[in-house]
C-alpha positions in Angstrom: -2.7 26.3 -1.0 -2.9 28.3 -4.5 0.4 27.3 -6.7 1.7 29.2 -9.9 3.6 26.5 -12.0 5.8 28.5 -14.7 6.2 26.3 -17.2 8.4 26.1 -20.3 8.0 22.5 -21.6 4.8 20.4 -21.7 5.7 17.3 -19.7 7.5 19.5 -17.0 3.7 20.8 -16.6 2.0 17.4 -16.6 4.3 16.2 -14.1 3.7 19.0 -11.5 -0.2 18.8 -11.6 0.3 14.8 -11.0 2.9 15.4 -8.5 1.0 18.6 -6.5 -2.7 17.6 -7.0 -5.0 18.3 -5.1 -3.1 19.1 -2.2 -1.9 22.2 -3.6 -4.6 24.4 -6.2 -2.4 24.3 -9.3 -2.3 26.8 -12.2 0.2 27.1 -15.0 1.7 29.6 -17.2 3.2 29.1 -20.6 4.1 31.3 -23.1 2.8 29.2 -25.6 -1.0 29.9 -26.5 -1.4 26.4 -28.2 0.5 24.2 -25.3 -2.0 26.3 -23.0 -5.0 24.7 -24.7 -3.1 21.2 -25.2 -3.3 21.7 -21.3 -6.5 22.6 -20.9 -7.7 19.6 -23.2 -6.2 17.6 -20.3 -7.7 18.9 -17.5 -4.9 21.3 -16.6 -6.0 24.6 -15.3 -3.4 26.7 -17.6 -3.0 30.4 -19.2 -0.8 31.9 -21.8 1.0 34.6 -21.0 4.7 36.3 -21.1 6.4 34.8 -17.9 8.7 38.1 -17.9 5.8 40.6 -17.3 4.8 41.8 -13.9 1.4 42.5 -15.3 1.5 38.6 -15.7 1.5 37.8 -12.7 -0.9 40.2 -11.3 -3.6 39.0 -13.5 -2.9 35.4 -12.4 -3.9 37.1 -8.8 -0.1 36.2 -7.3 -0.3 37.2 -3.7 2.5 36.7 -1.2 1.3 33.4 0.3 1.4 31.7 -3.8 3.6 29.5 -4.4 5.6 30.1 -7.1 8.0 27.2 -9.2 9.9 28.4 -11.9 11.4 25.5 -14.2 14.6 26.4 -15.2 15.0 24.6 -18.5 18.6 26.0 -19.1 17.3 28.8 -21.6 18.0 32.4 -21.4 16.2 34.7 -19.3 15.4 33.2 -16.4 16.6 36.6 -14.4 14.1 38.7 -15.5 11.1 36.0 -14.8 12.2 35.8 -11.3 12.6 39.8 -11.4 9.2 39.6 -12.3 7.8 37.5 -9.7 9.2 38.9 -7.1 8.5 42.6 -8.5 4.3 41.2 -8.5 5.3 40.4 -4.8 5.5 36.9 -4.6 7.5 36.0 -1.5 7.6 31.7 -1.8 9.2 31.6 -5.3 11.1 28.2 -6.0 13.2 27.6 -8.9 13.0 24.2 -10.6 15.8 22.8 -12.0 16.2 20.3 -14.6 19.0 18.6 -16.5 20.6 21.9 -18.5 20.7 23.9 -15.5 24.2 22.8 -14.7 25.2 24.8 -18.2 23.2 28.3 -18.0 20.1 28.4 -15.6 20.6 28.8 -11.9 23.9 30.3 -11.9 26.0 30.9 -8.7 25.4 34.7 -10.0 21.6 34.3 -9.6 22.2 32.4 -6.9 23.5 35.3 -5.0 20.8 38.2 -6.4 18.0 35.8 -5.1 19.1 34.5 -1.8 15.5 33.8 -0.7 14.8 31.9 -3.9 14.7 28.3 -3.2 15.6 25.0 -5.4 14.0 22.3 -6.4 15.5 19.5 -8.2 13.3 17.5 -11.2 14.4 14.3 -9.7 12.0 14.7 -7.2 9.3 14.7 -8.9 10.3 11.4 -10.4 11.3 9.7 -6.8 8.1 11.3 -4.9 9.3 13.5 -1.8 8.5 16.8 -3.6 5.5 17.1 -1.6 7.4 16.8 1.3 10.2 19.0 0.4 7.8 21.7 -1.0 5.6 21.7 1.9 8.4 21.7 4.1 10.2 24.7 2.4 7.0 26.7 1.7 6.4 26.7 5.9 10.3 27.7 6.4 9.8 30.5 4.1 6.4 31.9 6.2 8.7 31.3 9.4 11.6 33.5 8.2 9.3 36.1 6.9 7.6 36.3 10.3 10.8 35.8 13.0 12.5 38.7 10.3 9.6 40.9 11.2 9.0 39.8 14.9 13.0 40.5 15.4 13.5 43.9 16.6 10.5 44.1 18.6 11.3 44.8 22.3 7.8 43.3 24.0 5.8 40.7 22.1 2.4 39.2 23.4 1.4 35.6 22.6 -2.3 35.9 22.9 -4.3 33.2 24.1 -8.2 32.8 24.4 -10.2 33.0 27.6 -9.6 30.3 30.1 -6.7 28.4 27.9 -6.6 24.4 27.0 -3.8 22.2 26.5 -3.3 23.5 22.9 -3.6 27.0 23.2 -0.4 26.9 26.0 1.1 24.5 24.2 1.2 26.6 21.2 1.9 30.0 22.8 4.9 27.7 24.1 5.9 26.4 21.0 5.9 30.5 19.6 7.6 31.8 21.9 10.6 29.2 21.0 10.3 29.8 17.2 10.6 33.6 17.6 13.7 32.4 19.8 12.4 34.3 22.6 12.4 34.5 26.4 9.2 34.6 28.9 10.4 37.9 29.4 10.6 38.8 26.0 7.2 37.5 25.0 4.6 36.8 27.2 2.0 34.2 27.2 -1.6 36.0 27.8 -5.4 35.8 28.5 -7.9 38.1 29.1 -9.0 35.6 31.6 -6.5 33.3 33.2 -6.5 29.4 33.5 -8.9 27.5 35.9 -10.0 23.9 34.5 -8.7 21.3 37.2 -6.3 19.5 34.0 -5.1 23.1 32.5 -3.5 24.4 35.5 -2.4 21.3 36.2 -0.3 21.0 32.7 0.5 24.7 33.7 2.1 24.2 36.9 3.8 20.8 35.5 5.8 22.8 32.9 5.9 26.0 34.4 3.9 27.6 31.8 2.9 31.1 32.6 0.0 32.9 31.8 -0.4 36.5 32.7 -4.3 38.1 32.7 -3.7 41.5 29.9 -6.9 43.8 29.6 -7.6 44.8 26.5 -6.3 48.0 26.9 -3.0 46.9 27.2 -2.2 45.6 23.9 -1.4 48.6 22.0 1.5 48.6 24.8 3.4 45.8 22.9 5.4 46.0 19.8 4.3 43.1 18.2 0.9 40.8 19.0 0.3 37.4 17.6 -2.8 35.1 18.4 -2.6 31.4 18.4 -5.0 29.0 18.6 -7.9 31.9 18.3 -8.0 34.4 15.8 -9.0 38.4 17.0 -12.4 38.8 16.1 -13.2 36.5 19.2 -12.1 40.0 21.0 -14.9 41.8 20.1 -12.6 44.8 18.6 -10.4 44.7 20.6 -7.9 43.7 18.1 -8.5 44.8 14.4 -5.0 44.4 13.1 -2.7 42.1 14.7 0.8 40.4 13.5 0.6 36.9 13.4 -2.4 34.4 13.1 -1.4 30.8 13.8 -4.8 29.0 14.5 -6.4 25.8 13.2 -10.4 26.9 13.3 -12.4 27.8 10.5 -11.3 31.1 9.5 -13.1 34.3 10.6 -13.4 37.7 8.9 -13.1 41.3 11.0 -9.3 42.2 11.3 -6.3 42.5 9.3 -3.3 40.4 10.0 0.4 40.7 8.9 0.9 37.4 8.6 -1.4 34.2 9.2 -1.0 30.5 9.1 -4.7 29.0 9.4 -5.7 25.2 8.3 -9.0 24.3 9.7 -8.3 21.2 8.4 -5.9 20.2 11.2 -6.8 18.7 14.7 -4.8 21.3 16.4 -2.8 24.3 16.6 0.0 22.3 18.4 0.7 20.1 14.7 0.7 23.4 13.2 3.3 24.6 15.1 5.5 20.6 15.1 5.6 21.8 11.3 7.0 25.5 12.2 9.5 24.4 14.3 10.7 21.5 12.0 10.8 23.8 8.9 13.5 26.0 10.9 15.4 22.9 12.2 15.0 24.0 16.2 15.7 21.9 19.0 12.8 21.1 20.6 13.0 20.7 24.5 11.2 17.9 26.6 9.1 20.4 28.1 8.0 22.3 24.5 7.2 18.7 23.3 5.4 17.3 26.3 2.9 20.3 25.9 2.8 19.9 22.7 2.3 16.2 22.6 -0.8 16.4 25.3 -2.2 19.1 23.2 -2.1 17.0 20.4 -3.3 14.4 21.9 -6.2 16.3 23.9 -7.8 17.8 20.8 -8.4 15.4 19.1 -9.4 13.0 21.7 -6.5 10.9 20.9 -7.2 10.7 17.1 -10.6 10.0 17.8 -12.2 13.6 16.0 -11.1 16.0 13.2 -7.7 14.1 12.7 -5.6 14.0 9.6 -1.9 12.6 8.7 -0.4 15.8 9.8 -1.4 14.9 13.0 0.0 11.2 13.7 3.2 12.5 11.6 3.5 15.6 14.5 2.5 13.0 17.1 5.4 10.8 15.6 7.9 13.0 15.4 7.4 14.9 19.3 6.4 11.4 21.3 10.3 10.1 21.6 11.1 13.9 23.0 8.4 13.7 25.3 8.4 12.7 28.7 5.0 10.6 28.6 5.3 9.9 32.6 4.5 13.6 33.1 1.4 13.2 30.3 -0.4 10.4 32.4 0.2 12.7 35.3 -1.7 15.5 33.8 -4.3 13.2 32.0 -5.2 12.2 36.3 -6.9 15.5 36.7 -9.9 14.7 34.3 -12.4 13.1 36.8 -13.3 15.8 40.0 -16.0 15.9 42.4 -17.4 19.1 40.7 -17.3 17.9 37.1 -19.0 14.7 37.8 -22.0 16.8 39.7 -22.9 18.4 36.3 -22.6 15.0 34.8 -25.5 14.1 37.4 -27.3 17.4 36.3 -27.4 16.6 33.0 -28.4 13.0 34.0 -31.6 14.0 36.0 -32.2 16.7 33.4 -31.2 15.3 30.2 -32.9 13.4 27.6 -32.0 11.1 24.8 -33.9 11.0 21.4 -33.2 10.0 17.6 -29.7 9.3 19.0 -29.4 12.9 20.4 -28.4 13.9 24.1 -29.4 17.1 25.5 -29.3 18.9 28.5 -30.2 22.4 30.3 -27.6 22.2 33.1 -28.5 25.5 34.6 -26.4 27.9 36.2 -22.7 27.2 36.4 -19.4 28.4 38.0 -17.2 27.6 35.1 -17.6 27.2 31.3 -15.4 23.8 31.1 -18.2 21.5 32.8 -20.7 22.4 30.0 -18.0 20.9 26.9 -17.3 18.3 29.1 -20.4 16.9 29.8 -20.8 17.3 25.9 -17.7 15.1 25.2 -18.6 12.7 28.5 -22.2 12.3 26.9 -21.6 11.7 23.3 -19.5 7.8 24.8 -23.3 6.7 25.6 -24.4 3.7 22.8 -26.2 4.7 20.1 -25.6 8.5 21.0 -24.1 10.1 17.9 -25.1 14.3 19.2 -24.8 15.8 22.4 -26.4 19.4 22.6 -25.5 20.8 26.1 -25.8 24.2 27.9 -25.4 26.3 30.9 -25.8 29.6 32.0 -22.1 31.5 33.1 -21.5 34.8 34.2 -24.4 35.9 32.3 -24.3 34.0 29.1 -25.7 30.8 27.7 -22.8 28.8 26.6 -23.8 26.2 24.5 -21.2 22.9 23.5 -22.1 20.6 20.4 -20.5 17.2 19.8 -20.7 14.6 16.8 -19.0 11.5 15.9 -17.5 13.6 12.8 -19.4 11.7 9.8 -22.9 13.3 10.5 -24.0 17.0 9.7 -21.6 19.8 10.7 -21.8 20.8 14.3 -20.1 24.3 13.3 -23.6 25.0 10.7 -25.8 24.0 13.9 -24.7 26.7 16.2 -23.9 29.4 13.4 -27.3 28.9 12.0 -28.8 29.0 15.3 -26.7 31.8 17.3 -24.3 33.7 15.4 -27.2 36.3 14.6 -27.2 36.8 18.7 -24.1 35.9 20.1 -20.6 34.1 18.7 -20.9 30.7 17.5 -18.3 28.4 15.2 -16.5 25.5 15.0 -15.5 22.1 13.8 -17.5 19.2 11.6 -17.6 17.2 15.0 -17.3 20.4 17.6 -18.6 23.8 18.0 -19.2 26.7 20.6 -21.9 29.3 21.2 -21.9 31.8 23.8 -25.0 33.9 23.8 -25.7 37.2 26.1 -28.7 35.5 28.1 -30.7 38.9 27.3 -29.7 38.1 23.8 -31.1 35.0 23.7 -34.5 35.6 25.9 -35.2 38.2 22.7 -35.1 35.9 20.4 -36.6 33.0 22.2 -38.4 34.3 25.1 -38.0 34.0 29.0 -37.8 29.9 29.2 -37.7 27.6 32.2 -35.0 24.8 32.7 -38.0 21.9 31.5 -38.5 24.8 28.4 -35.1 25.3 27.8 -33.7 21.4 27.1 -37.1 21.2 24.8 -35.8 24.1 23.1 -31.9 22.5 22.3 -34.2 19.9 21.6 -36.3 21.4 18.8 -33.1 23.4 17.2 -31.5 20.2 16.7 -34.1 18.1 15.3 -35.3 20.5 12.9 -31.1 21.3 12.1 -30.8 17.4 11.1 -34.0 17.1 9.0 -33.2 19.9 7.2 -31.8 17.6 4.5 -33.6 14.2 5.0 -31.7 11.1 5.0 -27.8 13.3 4.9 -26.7 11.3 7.8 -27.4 7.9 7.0 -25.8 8.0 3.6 -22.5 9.3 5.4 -22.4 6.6 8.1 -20.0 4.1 7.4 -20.9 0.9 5.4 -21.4 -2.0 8.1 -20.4 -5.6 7.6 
C-alpha cells in the first residue's frame, strides 16, 4: 500500500520508513530541500515540497486509497496541511503526534473540523504496534467509507462466481454482516447456483442462501458488490460495480467504487476477519464457521499461497467456531462420482519430469476436473498436475504446484487467455476455453492427442527458463 509520510523533522522521517518498510511503499515530504537530499543519501525515497499546497499533493500522485501521516510537531499550521490533503482528496489521512502536541498541534478544535482524521501516537513507533494499529485503522477507514455509501441503498446484491466454494459463501456471508444487513436486504447470488457434493453441504449446514440472478437483473439493485471474483469474469456484464473485495490477482475491464484486492492472501474469507475486526462487529458462530472452513479450504489447510494474515484470521475466528459442524462438512469430500474421474485420469493420465496430466474427457460438472488436479498433485515426486475436461461446451483446464516452482497463473495466461479466460495463483490457476476456441488454435484432437497436448504446453512452459525450478526448491539436509 502507497504511504505519504509528511514530515517536519529528520528522525521523525527515519523512524517511519524503519517502522513501515516494506510493508507499506513509503514516500516523504519535507519542506526542506536539503533534509530531502540528506534523505535520499539514505535510501529514503523523499521530495521537497510546501506541505500546505494542494498542488503538492497532486504531484506526489495522492489518490484516495494513500495513506496519509501528518507529524504534528506542535508548530503552527497544521490546519491548513490537513486542509490540503484532504482538498487533493486523500480520504485515510492520520495525524502523528509527538511530544508538543499537548501545547498547540491537534487541538480539540481540529479535533472537531476533522472528525475522520485519525491519531497516531510517536510512542508507537518506539514500542512496535504501529503496524498493527495503522493497518488496522487504514481497513476501518475503507469500511466506513463503503457501509456510508452502501447505507441508503434499498436492494444490495452480494455477487458470487459460478458454482460457489467455501470462500466465496463464506465471504458473501461475512458482507452481508459488515454492511449490517439482512438476507432480505442483500442477497447472496450466482449466475449459476451451488452443486459440488461439500458446497451445498456447508450451504444447507448454515443456511446460506444462494439465489440464481441473470445478468439482466443487476441493474435492478441499488448497489452490487463482488467478492471473491472481480466483474470482468462476467464478460460485460458488469462494467462498473460498487465494491470489489477479492483476493486474486487483479484484472483490468470495469470501474469500481471501491475495491479491497490483495492477491497476496490465501483467501477472501481473511480479508474479510480483517473488515469485520476493524469495525469491532460481533461475529456469530455461524459467520465464523464459514469463514473458518473457507479459510481453511483455500489454502489446503496452510498447505498453498498462505501468509501471517492467514493463521492470525484462523486464530482469531477458530474459538468462535463450532469445529464439530467443520468436520461434518469436510465428510463430503470423497463421492462415488468424484472418485470415477480419479480412475479416468488414472487409466488416462501420465506422469513425466514430475508432471501429472490428464484428458478426462467429457464431464457433468466443472469441480471433478480441480479436484483431480489437487487429488493428483499428493502422488511422490509429483510437483505439477495439468488436468482437463470438456463441460457444457468448454475445456476447463485446472493447474496445480507445490508453490516454489514456476507460476501456474503465467502457464494458463500464456497458453489460453488469447482464446478463452485463464488466471490465477503461483500454486493454482483456471482456464476455461470455448472448445471451438480451442480446436482453432490447436486443431480437432483425440483424447490420446489431447493429454500429449497438456503435455507439450507444460514442458515447453517450464523450460522456458532452464534450471528456474531447481534453484527455488528448498535447500535439503
Amino acid at each position: 500500500m502507497k504511504c505519504l509520510a509528511v514530515c517536519q523533522e529528520e528522525a521523525v522521517a527515519r523512524t517511519l520508513h524503519q517502522a513501515l518498510m516494506p510493508t507499506f511503499e513509503l514516500d516523504c515530504l519535507v519542506d526542506d530541500r536539503s533534509l530531502a537530499r540528506r534523505l535520499q543519501d539514505e535510501g529514503i525515497s523523499c521530495v521537497a515540497g510546501d506541505p500546505r499546497r494542494i498542488d503538492t499533493y497532486v504531484q506526489a500522485d495522492v489518490t484516495p486509497h494513500t495513506c496519509v501521516i501528518v507529524e504534528d510537531s506542535g508548530k503552527r499550521g497544521l490546519k491548513r496541511i490537513l486542509s490540503a490533503v484532504q482538498d487533493a482528496g486523500a480520504t485515510l489521512v492520520y495525524v502523528l503526534c509527538t511530544p508538543h502536541h499537548a501545547q498547540r498541534g491537534w487541538t480539540a478544535e481540529l479535533r472537531a473540523q476533522f472528525p475522520d482524521i485519525t491519531t497516531l501516537d510517536l510512542a508507537d513507533l518506539l514500542s512496535g504496534p504501529l503496524l498493527t494499529k495503522l493497518s488496522r485503522s487504514t481497513t476501518r477507514a475503507k469500511v466506513q467509507q463503503y457501509q456510508r455509501y452502501f447505507a441508503d441503498a434499498d436492494r444490495v446484491l452480494i455477487l458470487l462466481h459460478n458454482d460457489p466454494d467455501p470462500d466465496a459463501m463464506a465471504s458473501g456471508l461475512a458482507l452481508r454482516n459488515v454492511l449490517r444487513r439482512t438476507k432480505t436486504t442483500a442477497i447472496i447470488g450466482a449466475i449459476h447456483g451451488v452443486t459440488r457434493p461439500e458446497n451445498l453441504r456447508m450451504a444447507n449446514m448454515l443456511d446460506i442462501h444462494v439465489e440464481q440472478i441473470a445478468p439482466g437483473a443487476f441493474a435492478s439493485f441499488d448497489r452490487v458488490a463482488t467478492v471473491d471474483v472481480q466483474p470482468h469474469y462476467f464478460s460485460g456484464a458488469l462494467p462498473t460495480v460498487d465494491l470489489v473485495i477479492d483476493h486474486h490477482p487483479e484484472q483490468p475491464g470495469y470501474t469500481p467504487v471501491y475495491k479491497d484486492i490483495r492477491a497476496d492472501y490465501g483467501s477472501t474469507s481473511t480479508i474479510l476477519t480483517e473488515h469485520l475486526r476493524a469495525i469491532d462487529v460481533t461475529i456469530s458462530e455461524r459467520t465464523a464457521t464459514a469463514m473458518l472452513y473457507a479459510i481453511k479450504s483455500d489454502t489446503l489447510f496452510f498447505a498453498r499461497h498462505t501468509k501471517r494474515e492467514d493463521l492470525d484470521a484462523f486464530t482469531y475466528l477458530y474459538p468462535l467456531a463450532d469445529p464439530a459442524m467443520i468436520r461434518k462438512m469436510e465428510g463430503a469430500e470423497i463421492t462415488l462420482e468424484r472418485m470415477e474421474y480419479v480412475r479416468r485420469a488414472i487409466e488416462r493420465g501420465r506422469v513425466r519430469e514430475q508432471v501429472f496430466t490428464a484428458f478426462l474427457g467429457a464431464s457433468t460438472r466443472e469441480d471433478f476436473v480441480p479436484y483431480a488436479a489437487d487429488f493428483f498433485l499428493q502422488l511422490e515426486d509429483v510437483k505439477w498436475t495439468v488436468i482437463a475436461g470438456v463441460v457444457d461446451g468448454a475445456l476447463v483446464v485446472s493447474v496445480r504446484n507445490l508453490g516454489y516452482s514456476r507460476n501456474a497463473g503465467e502457464f494458463v495466461r500464456k497458453n489460453f487467455a488469447d482464446i478463452g479466460s485463464a488466471g490465477g495463483h503461483r500454486s493454482m490457476a483456471k482456464a476455461v476455453v470455448p472448445i471451438a476456441r480451442f480446436q482453432e488454435k490447436f486443431g480437432d484432437l483425440g483424447d490420446a492427442e489431447m493429454s500429449q497436448q497438456l503435455q507439450a504446453m507444460i514442458e515447453a512452459f517450464r523450460k522456458d527458463q532452464p534450471g528456474s525450478e531447481r534453484r527455488k526448491e528448498p535447500l535439503k539436509a
